[in-house]
C-alpha positions in Angstrom: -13.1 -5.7 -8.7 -14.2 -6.9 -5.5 -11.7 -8.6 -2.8 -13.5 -11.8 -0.5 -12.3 -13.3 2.2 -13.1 -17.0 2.9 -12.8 -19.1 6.2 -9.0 -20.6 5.8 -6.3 -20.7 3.3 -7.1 -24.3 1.9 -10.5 -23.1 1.4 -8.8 -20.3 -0.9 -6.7 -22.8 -2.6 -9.5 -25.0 -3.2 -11.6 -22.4 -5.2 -9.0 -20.9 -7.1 -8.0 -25.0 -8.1 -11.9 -25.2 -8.6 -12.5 -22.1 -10.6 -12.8 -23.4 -14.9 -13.7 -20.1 -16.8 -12.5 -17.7 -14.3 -8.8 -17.5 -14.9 -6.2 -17.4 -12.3 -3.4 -15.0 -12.6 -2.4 -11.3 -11.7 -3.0 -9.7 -15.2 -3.4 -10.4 -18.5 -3.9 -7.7 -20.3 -7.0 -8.9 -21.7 -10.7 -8.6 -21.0 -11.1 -12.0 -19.2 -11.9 -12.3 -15.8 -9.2 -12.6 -13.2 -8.9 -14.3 -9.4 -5.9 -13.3 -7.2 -4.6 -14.6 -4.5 -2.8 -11.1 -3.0 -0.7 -12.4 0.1 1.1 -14.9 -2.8 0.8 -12.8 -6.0 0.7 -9.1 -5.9 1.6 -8.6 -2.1 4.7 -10.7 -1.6 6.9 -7.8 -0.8 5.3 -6.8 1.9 6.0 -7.7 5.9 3.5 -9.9 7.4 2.8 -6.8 9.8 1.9 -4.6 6.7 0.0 -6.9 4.8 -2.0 -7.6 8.4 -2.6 -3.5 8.1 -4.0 -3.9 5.0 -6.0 -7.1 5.6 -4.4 -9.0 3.5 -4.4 -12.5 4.8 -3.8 -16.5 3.5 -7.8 -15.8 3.3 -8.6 -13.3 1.0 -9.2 -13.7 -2.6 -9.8 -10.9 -5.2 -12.0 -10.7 -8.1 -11.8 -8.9 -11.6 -14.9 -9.2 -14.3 -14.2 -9.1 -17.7 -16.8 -9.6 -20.5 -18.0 -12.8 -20.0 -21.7 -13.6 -19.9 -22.6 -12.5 -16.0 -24.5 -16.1 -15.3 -21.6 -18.0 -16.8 -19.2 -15.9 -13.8 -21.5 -16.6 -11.2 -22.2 -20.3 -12.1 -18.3 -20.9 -11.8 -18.1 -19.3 -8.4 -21.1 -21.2 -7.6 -19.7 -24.6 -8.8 -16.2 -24.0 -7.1 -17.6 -23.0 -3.9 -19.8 -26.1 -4.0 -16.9 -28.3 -4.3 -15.0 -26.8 -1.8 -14.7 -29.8 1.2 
């Protein structure tokens, strides 16, 4: 797992809209590989002073690998960041 931050929250919102293998959701249970948004998924009951203590900002992304095919991961990063406008 690795967490990323990116320059705004539409920017966020863009690549996990822009992600197609990648899935977007907290957990599944499976082996697929999973993008997050914390500060509206898993950190929502948090203050916006604690989740500021924890850098968890409208910015920051966060990344689980499953068992797909390493290239296939990186070329749908690669293809969602180049879309972002």
């Amino acid at each position: 797992m690795i967490a990323f931050a990116v320059d705004s929250a539409e920017t966020a919102r863009q690549i996990l809209e822009g992600v197609k293998l990648i899935k977007f959701a907290e957990s599944l249970g499976g082996t697929e590989s999973l993008i997050t948004y914390p500060i509206r998924q898993t950190h929502t009951d948090l203050t916006a002073e604690e989740c500021a203590e924890k850098g968890i900002t409208d910015c920051l992304l966060r990344f689980s690998t499953g068992i797909e095919a390493t290239q296939d991961l990186i070329d749908d990063l690669a293809q969602a960041f180049a879309a972002v406008e």
